[in-house]
CHARMM internal coordinates of N, CA and C (Angstrom, degrees):
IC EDIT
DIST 1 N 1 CA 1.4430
DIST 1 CA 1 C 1.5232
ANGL 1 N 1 CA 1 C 107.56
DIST 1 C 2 N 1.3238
ANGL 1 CA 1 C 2 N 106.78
DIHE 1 N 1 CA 1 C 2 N 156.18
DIST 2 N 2 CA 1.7567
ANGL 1 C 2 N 2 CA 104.95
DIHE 1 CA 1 C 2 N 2 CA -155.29
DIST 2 CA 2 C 1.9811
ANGL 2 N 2 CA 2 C 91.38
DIHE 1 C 2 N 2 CA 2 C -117.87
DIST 2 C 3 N 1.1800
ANGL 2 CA 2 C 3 N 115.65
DIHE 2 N 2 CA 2 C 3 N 147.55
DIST 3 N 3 CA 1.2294
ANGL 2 C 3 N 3 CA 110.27
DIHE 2 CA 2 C 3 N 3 CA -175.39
DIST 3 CA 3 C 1.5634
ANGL 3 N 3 CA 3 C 117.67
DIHE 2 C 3 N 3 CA 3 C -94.31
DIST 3 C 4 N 1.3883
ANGL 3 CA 3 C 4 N 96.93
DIHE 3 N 3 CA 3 C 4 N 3.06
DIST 4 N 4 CA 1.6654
ANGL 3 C 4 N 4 CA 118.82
DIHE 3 CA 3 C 4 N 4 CA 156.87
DIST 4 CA 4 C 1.0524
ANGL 4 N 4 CA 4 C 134.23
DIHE 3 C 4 N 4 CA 4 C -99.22
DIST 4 C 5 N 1.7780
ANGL 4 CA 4 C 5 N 116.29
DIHE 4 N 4 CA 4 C 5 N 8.82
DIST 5 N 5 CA 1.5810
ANGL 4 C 5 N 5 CA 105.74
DIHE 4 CA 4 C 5 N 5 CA 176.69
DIST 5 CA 5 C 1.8280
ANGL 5 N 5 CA 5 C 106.07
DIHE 4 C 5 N 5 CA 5 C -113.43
DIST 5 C 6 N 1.0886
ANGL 5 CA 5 C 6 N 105.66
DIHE 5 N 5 CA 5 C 6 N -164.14
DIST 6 N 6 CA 1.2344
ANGL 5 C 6 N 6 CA 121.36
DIHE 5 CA 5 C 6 N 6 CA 171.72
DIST 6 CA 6 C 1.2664
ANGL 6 N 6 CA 6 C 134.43
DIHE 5 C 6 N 6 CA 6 C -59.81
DIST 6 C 7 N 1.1977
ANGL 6 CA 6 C 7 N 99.04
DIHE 6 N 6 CA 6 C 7 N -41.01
DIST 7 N 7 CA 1.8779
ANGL 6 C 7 N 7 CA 115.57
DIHE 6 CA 6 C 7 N 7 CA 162.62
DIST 7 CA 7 C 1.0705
ANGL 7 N 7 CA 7 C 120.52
DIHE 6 C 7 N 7 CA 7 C -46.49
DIST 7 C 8 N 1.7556
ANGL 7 CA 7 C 8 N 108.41
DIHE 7 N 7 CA 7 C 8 N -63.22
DIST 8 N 8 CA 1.3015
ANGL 7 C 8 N 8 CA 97.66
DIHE 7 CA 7 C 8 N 8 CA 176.40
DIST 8 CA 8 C 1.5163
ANGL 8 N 8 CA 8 C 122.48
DIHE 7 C 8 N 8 CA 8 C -69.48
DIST 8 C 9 N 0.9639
ANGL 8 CA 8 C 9 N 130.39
DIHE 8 N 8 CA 8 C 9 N -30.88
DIST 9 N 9 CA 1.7405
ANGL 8 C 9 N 9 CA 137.13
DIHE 8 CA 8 C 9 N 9 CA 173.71
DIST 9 CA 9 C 2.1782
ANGL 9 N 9 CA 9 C 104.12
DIHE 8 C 9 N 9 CA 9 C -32.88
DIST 9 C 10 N 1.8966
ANGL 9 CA 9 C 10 N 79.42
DIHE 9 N 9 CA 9 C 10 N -48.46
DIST 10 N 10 CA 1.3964
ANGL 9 C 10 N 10 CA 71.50
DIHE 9 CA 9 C 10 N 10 CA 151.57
DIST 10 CA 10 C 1.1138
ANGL 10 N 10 CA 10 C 170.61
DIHE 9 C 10 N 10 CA 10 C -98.14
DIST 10 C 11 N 1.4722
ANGL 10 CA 10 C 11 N 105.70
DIHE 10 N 10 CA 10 C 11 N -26.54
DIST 11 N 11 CA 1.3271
ANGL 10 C 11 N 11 CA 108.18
DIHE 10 CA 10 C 11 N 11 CA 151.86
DIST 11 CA 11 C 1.2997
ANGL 11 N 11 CA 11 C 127.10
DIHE 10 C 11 N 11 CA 11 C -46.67
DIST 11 C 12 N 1.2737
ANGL 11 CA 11 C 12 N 131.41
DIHE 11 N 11 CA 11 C 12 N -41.34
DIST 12 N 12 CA 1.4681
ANGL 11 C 12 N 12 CA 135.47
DIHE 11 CA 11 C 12 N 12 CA -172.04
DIST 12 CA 12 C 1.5593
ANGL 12 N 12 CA 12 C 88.65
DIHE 11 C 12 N 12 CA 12 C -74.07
DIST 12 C 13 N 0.9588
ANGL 12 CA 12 C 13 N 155.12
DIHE 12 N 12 CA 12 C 13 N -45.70
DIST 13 N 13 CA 1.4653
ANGL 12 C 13 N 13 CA 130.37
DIHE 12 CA 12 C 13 N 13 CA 148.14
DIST 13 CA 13 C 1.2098
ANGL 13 N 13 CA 13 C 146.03
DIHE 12 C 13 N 13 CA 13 C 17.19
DIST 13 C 14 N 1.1984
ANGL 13 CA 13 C 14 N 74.97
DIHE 13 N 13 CA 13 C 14 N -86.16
DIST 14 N 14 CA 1.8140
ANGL 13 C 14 N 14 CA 112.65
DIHE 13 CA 13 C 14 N 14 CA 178.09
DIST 14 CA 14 C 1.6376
ANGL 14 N 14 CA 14 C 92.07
DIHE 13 C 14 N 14 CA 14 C -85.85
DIST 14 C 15 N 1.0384
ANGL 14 CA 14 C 15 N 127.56
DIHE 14 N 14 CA 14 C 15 N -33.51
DIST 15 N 15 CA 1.7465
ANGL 14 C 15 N 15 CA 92.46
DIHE 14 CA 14 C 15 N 15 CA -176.59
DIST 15 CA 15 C 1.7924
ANGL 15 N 15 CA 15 C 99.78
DIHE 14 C 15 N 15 CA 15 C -89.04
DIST 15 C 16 N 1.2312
ANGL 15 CA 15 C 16 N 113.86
DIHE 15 N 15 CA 15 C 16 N -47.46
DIST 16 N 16 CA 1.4943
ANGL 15 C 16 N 16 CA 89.62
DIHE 15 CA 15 C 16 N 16 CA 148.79
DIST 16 CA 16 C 1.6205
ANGL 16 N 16 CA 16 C 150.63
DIHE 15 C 16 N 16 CA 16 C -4.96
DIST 16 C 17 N 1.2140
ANGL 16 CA 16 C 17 N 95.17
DIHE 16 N 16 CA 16 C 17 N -68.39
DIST 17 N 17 CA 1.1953
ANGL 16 C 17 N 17 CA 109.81
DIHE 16 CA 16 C 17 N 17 CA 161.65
DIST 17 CA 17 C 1.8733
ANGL 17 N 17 CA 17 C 145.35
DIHE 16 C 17 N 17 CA 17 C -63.48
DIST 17 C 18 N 1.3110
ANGL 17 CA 17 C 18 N 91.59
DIHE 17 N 17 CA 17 C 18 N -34.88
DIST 18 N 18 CA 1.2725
ANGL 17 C 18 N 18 CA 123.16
DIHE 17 CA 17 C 18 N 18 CA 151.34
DIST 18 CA 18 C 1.6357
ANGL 18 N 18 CA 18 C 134.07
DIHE 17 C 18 N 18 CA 18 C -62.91
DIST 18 C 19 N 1.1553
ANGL 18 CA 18 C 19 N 105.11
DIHE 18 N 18 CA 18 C 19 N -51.92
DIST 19 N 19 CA 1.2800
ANGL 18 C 19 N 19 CA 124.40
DIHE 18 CA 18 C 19 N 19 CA 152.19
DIST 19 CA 19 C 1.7624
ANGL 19 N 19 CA 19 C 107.32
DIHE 18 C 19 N 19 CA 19 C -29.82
DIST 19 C 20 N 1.2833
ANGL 19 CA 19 C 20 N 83.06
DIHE 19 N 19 CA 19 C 20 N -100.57
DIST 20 N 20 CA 1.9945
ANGL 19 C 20 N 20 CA 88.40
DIHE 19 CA 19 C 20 N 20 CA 162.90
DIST 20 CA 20 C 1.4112
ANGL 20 N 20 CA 20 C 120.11
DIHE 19 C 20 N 20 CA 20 C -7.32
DIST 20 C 21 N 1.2032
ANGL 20 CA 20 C 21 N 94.76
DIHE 20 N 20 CA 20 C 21 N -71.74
DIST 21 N 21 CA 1.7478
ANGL 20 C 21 N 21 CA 92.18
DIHE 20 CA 20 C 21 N 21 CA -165.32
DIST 21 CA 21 C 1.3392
ANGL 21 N 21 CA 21 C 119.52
DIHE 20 C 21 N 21 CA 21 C -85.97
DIST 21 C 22 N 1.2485
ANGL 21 CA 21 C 22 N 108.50
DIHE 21 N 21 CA 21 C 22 N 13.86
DIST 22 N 22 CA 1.8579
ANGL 21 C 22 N 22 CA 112.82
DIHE 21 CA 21 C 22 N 22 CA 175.73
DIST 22 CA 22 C 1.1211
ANGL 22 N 22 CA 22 C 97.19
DIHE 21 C 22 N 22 CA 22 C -99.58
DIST 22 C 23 N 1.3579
ANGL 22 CA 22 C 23 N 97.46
DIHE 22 N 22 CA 22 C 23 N 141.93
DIST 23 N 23 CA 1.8602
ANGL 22 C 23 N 23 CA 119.53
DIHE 22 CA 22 C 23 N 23 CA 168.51
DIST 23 CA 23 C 1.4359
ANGL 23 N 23 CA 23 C 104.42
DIHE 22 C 23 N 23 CA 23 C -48.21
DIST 23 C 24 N 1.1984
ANGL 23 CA 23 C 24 N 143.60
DIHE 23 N 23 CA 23 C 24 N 137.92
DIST 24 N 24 CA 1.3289
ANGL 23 C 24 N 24 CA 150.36
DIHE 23 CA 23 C 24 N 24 CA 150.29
DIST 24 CA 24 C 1.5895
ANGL 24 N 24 CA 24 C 111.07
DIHE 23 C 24 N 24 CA 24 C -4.27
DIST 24 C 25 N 1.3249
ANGL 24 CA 24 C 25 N 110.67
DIHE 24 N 24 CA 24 C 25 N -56.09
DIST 25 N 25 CA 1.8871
ANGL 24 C 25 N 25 CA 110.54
DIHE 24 CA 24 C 25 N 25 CA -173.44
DIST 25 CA 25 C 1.0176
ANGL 25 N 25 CA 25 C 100.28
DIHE 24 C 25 N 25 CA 25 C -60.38
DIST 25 C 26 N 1.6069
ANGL 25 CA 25 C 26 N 131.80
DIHE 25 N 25 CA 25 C 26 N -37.90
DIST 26 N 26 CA 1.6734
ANGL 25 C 26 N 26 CA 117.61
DIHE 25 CA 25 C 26 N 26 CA -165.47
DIST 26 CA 26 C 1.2181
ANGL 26 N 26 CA 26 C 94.02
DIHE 25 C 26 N 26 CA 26 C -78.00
DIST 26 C 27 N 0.9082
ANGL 26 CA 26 C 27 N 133.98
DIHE 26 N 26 CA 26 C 27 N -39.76
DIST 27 N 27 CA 1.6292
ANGL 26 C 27 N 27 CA 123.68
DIHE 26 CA 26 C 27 N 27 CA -156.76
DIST 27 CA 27 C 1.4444
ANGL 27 N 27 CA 27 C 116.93
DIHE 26 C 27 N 27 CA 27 C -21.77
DIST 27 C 28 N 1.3156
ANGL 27 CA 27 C 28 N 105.10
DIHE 27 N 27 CA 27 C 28 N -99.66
DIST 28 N 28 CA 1.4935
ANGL 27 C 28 N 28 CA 120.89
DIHE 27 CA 27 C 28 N 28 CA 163.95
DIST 28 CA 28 C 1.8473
ANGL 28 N 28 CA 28 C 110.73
DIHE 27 C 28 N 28 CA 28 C -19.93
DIST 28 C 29 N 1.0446
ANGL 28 CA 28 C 29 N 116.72
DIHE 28 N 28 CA 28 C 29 N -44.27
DIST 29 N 29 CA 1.9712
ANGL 28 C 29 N 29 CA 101.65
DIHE 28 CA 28 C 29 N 29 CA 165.66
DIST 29 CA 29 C 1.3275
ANGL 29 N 29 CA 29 C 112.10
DIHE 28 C 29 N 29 CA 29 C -66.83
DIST 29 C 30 N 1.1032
ANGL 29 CA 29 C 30 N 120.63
DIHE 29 N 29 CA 29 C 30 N -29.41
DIST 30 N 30 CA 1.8118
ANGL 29 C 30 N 30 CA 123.12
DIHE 29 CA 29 C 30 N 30 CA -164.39
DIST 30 CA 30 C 1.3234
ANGL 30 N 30 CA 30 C 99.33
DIHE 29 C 30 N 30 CA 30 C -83.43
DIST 30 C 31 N 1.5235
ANGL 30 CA 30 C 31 N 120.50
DIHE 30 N 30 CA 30 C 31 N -36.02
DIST 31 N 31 CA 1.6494
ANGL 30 C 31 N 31 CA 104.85
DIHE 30 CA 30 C 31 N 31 CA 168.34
DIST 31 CA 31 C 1.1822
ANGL 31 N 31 CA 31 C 121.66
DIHE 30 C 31 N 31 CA 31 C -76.31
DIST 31 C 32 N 2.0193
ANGL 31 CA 31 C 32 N 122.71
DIHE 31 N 31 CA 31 C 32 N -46.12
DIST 32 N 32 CA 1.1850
ANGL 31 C 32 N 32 CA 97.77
DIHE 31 CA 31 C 32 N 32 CA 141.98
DIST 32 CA 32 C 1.5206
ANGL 32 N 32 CA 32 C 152.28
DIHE 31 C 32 N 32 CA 32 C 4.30
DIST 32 C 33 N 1.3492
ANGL 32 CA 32 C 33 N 104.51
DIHE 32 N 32 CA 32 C 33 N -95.03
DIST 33 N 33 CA 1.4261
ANGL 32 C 33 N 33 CA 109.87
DIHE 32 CA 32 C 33 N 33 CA 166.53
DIST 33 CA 33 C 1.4155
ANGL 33 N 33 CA 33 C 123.97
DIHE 32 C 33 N 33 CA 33 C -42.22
DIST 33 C 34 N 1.5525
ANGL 33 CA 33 C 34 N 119.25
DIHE 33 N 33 CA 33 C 34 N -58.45
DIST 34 N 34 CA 1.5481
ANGL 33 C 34 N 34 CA 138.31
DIHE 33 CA 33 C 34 N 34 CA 158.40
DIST 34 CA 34 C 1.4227
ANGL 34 N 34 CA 34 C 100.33
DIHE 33 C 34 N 34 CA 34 C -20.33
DIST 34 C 35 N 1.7869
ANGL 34 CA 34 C 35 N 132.81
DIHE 34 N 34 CA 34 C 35 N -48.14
DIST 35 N 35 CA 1.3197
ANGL 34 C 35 N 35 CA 114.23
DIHE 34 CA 34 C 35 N 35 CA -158.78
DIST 35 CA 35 C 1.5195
ANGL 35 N 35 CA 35 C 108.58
DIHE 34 C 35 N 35 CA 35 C -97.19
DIST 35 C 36 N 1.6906
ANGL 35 CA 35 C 36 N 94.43
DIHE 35 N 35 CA 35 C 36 N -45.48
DIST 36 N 36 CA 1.6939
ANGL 35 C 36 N 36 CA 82.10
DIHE 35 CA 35 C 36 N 36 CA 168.68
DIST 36 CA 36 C 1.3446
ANGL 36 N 36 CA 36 C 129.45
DIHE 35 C 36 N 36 CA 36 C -79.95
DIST 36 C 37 N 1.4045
ANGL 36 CA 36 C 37 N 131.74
DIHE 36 N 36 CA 36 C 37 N 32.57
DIST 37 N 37 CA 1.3334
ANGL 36 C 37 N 37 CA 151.81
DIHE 36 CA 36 C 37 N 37 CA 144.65
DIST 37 CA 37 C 1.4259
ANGL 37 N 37 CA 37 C 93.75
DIHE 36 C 37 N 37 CA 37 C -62.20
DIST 37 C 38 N 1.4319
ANGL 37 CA 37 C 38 N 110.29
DIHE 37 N 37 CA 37 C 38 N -91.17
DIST 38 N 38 CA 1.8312
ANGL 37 C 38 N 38 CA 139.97
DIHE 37 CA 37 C 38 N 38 CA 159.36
DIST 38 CA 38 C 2.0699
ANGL 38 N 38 CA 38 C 81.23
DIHE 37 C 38 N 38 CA 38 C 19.95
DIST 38 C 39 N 1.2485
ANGL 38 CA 38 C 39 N 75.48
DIHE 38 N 38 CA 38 C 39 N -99.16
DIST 39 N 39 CA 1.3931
ANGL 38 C 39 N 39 CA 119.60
DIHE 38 CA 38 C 39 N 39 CA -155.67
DIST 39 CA 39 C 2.0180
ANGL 39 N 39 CA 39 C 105.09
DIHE 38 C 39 N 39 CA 39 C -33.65
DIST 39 C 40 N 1.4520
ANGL 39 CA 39 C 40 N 87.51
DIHE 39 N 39 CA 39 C 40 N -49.11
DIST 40 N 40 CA 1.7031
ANGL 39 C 40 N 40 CA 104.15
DIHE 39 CA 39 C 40 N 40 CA -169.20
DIST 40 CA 40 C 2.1804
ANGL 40 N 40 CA 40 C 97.71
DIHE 39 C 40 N 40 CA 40 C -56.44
DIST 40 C 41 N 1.7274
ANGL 40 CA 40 C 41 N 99.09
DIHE 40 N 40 CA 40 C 41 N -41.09
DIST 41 N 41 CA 1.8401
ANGL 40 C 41 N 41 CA 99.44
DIHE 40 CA 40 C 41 N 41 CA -173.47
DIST 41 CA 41 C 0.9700
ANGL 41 N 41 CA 41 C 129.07
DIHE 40 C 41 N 41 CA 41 C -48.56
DIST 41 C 42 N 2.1603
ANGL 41 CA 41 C 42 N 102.14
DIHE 41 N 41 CA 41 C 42 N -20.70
DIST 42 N 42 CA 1.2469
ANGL 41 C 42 N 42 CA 120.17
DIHE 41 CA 41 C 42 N 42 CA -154.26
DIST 42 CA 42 C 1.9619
ANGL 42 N 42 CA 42 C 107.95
DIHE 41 C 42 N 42 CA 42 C -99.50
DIST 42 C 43 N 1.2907
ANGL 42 CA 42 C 43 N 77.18
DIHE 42 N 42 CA 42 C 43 N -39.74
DIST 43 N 43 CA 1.8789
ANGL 42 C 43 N 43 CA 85.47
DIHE 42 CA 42 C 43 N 43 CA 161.85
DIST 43 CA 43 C 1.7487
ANGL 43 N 43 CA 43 C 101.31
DIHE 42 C 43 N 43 CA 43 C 171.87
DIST 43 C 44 N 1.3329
ANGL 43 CA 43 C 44 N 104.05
DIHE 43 N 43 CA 43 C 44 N 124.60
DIST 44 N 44 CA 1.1301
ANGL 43 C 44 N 44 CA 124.64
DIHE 43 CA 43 C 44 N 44 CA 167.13
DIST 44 CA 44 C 1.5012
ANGL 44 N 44 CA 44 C 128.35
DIHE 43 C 44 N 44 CA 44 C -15.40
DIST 44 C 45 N 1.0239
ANGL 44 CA 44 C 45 N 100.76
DIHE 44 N 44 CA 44 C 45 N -65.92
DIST 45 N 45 CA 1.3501
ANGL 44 C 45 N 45 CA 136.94
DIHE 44 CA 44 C 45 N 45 CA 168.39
DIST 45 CA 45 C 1.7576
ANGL 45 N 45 CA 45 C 119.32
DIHE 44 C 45 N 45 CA 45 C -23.83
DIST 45 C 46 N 1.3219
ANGL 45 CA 45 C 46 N 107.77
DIHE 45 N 45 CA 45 C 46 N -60.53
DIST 46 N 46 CA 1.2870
ANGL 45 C 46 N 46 CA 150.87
DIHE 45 CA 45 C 46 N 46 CA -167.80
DIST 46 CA 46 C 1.7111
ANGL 46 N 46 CA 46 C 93.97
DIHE 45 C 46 N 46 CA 46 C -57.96
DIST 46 C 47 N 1.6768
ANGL 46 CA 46 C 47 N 108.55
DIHE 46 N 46 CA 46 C 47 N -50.43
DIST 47 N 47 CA 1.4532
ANGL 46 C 47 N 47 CA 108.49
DIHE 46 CA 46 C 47 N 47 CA -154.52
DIST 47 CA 47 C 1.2602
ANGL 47 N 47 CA 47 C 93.21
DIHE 46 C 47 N 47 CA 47 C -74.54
DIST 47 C 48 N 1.2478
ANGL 47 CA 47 C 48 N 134.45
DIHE 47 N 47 CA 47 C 48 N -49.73
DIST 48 N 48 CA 2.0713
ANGL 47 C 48 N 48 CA 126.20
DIHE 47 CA 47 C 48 N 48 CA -173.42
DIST 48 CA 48 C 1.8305
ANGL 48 N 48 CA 48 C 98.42
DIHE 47 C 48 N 48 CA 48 C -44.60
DIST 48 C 49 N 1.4622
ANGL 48 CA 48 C 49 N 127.45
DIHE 48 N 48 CA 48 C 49 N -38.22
DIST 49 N 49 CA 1.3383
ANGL 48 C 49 N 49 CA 106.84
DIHE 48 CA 48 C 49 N 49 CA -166.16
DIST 49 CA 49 C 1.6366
ANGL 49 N 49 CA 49 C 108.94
DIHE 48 C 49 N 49 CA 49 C -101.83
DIST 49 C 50 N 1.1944
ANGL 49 CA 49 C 50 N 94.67
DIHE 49 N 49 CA 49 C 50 N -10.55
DIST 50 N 50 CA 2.1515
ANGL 49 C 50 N 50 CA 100.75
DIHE 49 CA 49 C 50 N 50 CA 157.94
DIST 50 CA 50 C 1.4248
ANGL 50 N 50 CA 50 C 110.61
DIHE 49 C 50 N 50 CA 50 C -50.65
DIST 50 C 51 N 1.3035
ANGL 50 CA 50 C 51 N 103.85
DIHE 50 N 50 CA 50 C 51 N -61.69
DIST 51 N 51 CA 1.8416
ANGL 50 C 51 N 51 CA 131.45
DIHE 50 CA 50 C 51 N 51 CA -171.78
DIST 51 CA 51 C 1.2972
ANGL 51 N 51 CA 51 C 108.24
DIHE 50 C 51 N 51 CA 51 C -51.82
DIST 51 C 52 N 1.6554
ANGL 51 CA 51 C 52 N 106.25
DIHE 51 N 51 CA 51 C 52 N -61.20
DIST 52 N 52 CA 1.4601
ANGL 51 C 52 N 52 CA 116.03
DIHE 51 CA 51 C 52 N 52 CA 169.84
DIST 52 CA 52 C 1.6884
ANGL 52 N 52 CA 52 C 125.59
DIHE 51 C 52 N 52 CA 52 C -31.36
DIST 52 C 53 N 1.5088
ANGL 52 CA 52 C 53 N 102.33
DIHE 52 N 52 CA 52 C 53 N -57.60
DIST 53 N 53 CA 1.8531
ANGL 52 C 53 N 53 CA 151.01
DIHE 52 CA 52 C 53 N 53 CA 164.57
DIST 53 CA 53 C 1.8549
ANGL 53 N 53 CA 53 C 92.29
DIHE 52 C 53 N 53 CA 53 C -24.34
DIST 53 C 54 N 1.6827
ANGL 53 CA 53 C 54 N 86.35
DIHE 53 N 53 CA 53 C 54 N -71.95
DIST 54 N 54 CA 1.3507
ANGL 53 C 54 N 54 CA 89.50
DIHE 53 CA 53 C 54 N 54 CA -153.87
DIST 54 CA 54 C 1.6568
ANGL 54 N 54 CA 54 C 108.81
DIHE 53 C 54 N 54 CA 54 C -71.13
DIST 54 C 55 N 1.5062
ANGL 54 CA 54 C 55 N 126.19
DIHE 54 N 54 CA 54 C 55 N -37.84
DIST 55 N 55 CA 1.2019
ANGL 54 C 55 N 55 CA 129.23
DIHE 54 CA 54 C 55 N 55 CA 174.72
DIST 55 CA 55 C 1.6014
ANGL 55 N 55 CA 55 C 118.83
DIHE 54 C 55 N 55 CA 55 C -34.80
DIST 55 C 56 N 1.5412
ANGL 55 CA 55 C 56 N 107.30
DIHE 55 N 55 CA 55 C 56 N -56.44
DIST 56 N 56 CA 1.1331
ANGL 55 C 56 N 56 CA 121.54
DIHE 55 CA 55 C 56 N 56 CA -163.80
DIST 56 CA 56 C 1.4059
ANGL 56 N 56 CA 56 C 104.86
DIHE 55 C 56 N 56 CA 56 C -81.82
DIST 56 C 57 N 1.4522
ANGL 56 CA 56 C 57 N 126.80
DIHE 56 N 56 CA 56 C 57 N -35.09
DIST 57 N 57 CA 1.1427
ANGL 56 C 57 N 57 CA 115.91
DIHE 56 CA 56 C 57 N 57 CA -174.67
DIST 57 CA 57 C 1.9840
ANGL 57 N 57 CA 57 C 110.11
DIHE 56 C 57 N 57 CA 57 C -72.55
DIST 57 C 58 N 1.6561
ANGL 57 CA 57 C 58 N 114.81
DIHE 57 N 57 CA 57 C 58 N -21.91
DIST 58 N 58 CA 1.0197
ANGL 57 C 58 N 58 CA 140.40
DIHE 57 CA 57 C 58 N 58 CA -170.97
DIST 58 CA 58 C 2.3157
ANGL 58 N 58 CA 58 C 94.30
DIHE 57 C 58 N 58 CA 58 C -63.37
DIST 58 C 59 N 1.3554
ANGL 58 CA 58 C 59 N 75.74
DIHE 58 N 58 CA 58 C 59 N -72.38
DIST 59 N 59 CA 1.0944
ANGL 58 C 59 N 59 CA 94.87
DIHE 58 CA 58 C 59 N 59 CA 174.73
DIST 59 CA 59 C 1.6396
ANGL 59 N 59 CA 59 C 124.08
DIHE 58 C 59 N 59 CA 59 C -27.31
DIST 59 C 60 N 1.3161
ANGL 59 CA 59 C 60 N 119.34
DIHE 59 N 59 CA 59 C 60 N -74.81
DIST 60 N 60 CA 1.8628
ANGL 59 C 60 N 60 CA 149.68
DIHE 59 CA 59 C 60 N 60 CA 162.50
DIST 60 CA 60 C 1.6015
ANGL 60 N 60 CA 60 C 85.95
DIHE 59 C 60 N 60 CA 60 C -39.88
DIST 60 C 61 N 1.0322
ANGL 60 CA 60 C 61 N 121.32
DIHE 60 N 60 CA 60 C 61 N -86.41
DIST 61 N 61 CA 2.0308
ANGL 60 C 61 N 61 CA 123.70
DIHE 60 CA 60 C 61 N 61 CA -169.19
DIST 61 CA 61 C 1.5137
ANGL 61 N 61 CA 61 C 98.88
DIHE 60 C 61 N 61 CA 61 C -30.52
DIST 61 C 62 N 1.8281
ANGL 61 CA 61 C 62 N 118.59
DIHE 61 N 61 CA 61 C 62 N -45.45
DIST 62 N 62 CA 1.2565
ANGL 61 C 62 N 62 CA 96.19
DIHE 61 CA 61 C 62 N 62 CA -175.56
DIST 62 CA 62 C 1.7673
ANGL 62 N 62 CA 62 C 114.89
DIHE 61 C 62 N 62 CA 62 C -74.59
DIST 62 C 63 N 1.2888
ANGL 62 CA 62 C 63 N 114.77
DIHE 62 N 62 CA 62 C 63 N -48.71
DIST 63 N 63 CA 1.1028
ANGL 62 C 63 N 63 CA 103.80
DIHE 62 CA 62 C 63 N 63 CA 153.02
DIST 63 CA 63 C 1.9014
ANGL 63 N 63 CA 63 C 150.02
DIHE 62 C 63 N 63 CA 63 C -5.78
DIST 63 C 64 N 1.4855
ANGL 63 CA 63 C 64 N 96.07
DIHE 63 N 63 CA 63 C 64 N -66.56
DIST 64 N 64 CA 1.6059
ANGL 63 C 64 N 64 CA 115.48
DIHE 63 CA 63 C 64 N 64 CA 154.41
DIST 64 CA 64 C 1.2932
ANGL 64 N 64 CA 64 C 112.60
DIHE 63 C 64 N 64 CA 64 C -33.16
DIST 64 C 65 N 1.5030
ANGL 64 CA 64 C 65 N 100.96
DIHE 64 N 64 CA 64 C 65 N -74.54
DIST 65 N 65 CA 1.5065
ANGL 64 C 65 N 65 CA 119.27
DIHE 64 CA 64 C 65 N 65 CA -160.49
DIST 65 CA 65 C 1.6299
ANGL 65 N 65 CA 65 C 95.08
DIHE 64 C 65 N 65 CA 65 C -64.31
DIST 65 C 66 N 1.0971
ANGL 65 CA 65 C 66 N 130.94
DIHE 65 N 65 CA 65 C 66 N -45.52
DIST 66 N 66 CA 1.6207
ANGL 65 C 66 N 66 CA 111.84
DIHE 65 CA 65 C 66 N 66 CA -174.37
DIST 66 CA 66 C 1.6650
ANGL 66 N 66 CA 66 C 106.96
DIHE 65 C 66 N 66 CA 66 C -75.18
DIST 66 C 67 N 1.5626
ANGL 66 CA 66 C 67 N 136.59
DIHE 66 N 66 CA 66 C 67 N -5.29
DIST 67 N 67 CA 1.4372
ANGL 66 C 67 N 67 CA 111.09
DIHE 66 CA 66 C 67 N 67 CA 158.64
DIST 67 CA 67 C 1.4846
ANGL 67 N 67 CA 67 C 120.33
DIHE 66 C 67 N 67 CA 67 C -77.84
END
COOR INIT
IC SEED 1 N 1 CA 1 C
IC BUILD
């Protein structure tokens, strides 16, 4: 998905919109999801090493935070 066409105008919309109307806790999953959606339109491929990305970096932060 191109960040110059129409599609995206819409999607960012709708996650926009969404955004909004979620309670505070979802938030942060709905963009989540929102990016590796994003990400998956742009090439498939991409989303296993996003996922990967996010685990590990998830992972290490907890780490941090417990020294």
């Amino acid at each position: 998905m191109s960040t110059i066409s129409l599609f995206y105008l819409l999607f960012l919309g709708i996650v926009a919109v969404g955004y909004y109307n979620l309670p505070n806790k979802f938030r942060p999953f709905w963009l989540l999801a929102s990016s590796y959606l994003f990400y998956f339109t742009w090439q498939p491929a991409f989303l296993l090493i996003l996922i990967f990305e996010t685990v590990v970096a998830f992972g290490l932060g907890k780490v941090v935070n417990s020294l």
